[in-house]
Backbone as numpy.savetxt, mean C-alpha at the origin, in Angstrom:
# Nx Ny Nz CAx CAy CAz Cx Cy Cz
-18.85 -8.48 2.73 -17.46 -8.91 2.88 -16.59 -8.12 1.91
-15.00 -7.41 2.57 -14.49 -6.72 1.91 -13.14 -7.33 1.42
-12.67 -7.65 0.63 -11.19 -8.05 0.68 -9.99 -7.15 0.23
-9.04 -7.55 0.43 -7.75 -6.41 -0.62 -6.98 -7.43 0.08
-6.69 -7.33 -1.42 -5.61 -8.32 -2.25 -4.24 -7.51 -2.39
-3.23 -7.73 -1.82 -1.78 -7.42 -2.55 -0.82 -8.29 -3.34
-0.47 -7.56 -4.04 1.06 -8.31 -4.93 1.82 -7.49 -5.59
2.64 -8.18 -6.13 4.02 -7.26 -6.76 5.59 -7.21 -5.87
5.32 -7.86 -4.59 6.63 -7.60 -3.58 7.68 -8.84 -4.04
8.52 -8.98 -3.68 9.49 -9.34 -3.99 10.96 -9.31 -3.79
12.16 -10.09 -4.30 13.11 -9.42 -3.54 14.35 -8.76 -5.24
14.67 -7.91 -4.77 15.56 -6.53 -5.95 16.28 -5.78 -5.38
17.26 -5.64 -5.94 18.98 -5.31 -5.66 18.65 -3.88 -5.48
19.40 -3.25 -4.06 19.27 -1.77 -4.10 19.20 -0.73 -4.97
18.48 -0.41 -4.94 18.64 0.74 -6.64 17.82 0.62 -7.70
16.91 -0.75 -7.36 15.93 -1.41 -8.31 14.50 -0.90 -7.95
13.93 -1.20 -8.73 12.24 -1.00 -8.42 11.53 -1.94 -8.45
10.05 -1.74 -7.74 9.12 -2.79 -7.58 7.88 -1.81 -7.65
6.69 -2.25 -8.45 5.38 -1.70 -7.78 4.28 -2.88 -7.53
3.76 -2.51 -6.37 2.84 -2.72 -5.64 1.57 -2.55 -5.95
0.77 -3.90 -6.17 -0.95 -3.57 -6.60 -1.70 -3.69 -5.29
-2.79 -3.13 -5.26 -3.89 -3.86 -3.96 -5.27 -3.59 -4.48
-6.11 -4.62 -5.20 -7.15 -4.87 -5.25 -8.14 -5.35 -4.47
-9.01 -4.21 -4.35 -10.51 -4.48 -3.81 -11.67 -5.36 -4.06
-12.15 -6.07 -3.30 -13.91 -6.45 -3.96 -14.18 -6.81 -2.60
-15.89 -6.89 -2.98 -16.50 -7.23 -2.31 -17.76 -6.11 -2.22
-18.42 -5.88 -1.19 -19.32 -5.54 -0.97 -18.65 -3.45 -0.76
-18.73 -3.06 -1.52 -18.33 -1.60 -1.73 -19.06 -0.90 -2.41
-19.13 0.37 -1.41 -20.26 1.52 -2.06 -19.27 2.68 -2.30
-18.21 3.06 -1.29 -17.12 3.99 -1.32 -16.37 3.89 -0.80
-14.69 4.65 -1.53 -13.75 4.17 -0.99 -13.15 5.68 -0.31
-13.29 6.35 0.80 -12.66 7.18 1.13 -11.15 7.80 0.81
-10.02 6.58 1.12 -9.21 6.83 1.05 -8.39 5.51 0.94
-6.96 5.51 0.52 -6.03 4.04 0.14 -4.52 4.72 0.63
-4.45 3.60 1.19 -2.40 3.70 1.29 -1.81 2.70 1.46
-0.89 2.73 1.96 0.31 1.79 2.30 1.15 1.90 3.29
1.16 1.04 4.21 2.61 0.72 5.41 2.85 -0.05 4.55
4.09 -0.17 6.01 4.98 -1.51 6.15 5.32 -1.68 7.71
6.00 -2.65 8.14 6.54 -3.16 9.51 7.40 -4.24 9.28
8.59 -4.02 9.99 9.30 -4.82 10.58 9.49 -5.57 11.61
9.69 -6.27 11.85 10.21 -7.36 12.90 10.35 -6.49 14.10
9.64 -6.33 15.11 10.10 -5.93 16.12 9.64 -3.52 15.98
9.23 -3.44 15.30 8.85 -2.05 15.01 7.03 -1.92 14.63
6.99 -0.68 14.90 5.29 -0.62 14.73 4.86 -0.16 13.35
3.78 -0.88 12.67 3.41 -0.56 11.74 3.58 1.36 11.37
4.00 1.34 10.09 4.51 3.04 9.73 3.64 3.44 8.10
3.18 4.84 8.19 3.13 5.01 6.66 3.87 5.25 5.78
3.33 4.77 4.81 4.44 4.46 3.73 3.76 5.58 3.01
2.18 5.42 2.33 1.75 6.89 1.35 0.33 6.38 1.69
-0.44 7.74 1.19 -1.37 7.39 1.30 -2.37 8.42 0.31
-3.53 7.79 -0.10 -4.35 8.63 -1.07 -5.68 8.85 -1.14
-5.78 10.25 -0.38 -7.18 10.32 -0.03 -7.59 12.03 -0.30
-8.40 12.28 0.39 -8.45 13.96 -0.21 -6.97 14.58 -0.28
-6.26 14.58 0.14 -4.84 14.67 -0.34 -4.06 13.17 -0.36
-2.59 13.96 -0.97 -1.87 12.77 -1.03 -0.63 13.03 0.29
-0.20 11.81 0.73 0.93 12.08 1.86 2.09 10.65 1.40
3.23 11.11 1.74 4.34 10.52 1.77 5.07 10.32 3.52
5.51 9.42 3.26 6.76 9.33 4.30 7.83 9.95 4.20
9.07 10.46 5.19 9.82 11.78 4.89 10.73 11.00 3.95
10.96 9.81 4.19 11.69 8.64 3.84 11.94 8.01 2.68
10.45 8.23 2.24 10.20 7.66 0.51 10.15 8.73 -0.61
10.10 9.74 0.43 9.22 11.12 -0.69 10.23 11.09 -2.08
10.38 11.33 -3.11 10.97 11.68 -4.11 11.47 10.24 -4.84
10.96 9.25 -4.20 11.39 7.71 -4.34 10.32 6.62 -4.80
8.93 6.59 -4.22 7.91 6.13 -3.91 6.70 7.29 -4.39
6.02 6.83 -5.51 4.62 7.24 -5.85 3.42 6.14 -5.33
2.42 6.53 -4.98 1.22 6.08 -4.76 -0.01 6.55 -6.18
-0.35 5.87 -6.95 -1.51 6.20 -7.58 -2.93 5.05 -6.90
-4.03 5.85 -7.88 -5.29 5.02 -7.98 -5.73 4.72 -8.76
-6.41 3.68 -9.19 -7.21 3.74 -10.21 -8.86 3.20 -9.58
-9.64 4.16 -9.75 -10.75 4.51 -8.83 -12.02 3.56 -9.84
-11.95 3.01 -10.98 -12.85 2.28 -11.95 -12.64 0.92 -11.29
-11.48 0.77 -10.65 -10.81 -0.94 -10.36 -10.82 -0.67 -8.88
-11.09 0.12 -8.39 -10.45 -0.22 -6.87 -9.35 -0.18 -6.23
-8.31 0.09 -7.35 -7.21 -0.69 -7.14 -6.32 0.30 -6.94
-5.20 0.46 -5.85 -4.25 1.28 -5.44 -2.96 0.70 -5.99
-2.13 1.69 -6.32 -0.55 1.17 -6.38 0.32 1.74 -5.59
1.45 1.25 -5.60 2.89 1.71 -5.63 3.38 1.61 -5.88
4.34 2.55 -6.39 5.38 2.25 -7.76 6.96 2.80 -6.59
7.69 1.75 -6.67 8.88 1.94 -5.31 9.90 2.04 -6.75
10.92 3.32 -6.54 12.19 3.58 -7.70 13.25 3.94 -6.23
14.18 3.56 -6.59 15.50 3.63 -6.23 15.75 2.70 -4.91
15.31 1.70 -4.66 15.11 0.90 -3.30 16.63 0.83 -2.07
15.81 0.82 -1.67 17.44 0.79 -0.43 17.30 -0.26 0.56
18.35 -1.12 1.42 17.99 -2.13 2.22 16.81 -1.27 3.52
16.95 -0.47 3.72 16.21 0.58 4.42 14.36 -0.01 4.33
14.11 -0.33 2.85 12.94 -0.13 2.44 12.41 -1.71 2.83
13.07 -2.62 3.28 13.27 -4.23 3.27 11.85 -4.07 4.68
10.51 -4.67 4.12 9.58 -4.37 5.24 8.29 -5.50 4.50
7.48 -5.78 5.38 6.19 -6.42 4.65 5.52 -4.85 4.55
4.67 -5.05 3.69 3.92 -3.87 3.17 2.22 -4.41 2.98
1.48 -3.31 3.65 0.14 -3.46 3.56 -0.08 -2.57 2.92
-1.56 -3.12 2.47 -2.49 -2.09 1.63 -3.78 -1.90 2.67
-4.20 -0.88 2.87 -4.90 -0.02 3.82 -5.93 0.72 3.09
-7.42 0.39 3.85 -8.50 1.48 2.81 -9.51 1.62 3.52
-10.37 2.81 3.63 -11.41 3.29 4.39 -12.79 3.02 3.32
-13.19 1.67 4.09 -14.16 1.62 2.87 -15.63 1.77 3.34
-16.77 2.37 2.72 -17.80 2.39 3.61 -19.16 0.85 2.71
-19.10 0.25 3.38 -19.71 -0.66 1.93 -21.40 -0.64 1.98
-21.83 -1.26 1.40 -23.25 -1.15 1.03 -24.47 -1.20 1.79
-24.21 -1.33 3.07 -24.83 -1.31 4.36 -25.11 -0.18 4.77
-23.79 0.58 4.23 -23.92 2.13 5.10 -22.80 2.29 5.89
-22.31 1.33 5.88 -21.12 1.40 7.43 -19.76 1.42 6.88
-18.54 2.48 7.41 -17.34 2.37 7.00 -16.60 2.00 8.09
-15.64 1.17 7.78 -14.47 0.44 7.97 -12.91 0.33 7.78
-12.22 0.43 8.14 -10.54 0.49 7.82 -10.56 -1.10 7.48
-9.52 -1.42 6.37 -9.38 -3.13 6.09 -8.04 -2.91 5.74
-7.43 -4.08 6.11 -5.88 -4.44 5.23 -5.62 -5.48 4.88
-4.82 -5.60 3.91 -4.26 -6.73 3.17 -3.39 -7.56 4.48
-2.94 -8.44 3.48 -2.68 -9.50 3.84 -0.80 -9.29 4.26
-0.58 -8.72 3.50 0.37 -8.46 3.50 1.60 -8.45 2.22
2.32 -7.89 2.27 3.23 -8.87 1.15 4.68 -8.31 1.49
5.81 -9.08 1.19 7.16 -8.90 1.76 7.79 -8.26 0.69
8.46 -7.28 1.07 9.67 -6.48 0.09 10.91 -6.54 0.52
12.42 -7.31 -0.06 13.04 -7.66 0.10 14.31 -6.52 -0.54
15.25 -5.71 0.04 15.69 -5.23 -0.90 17.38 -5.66 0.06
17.89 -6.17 -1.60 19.56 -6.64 -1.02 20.43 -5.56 -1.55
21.70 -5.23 -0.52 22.75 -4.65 -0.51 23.63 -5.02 -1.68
């Protein structure tokens, strides 16, 4: 059993920042790769970043939005600077995990809401 955990979302005045944790456990041997969407109401899940043999951005966030790892914990971030109502989305945490069986898997969080006011 794999889980990922998110937190850190919240709601912050345009121009503000928020970062984003997503912790792993469970049954894990390797983690290929980690990122982040989001989706709105009525729109299809989108990438937000992601961190795997390279790193990728959205055209949207680039220069705004970092993604790190910390690969001892499992644990992915995002660190969101300059927010815009634009960015107002639930946000998942996303990971290619292969766990101790042998077998890899895509998993996501639960979700968590980012609120950003005008």
């Amino acid at each position: 059993q794999v889980q990922l955990v998110e937190s850190g979302g919240g709601l912050v005045q345009a121009g503000g920042s928020l970062r984003l944790s997503c912790a792993t456990s469970g049954s894990i041997f390797s983690i290929k790769s980690m990122g982040w969407y989001r989706q709105t109401p009525g729109k299809q899940r989108e990438l937000v970043a992601s961190s795997g043999d390279s790193t990728n951005y959205a055209d949207s966030v680039k220069g705004r939005f970092t993604i790190s790892r910390d690969n001892a914990k499992n644990t992915v971030y995002l660190q969101m600077n300059s927010l815009k109502p634009g960015d107002t989305a639930v946000y998942y945490c996303n990971a290619d995990i292969t766990n101790r069986a042998g077998y890899s898997f895509a998993y996501w969080g639960q979700g968590t809401q980012v609120t950003v006011s005008s």
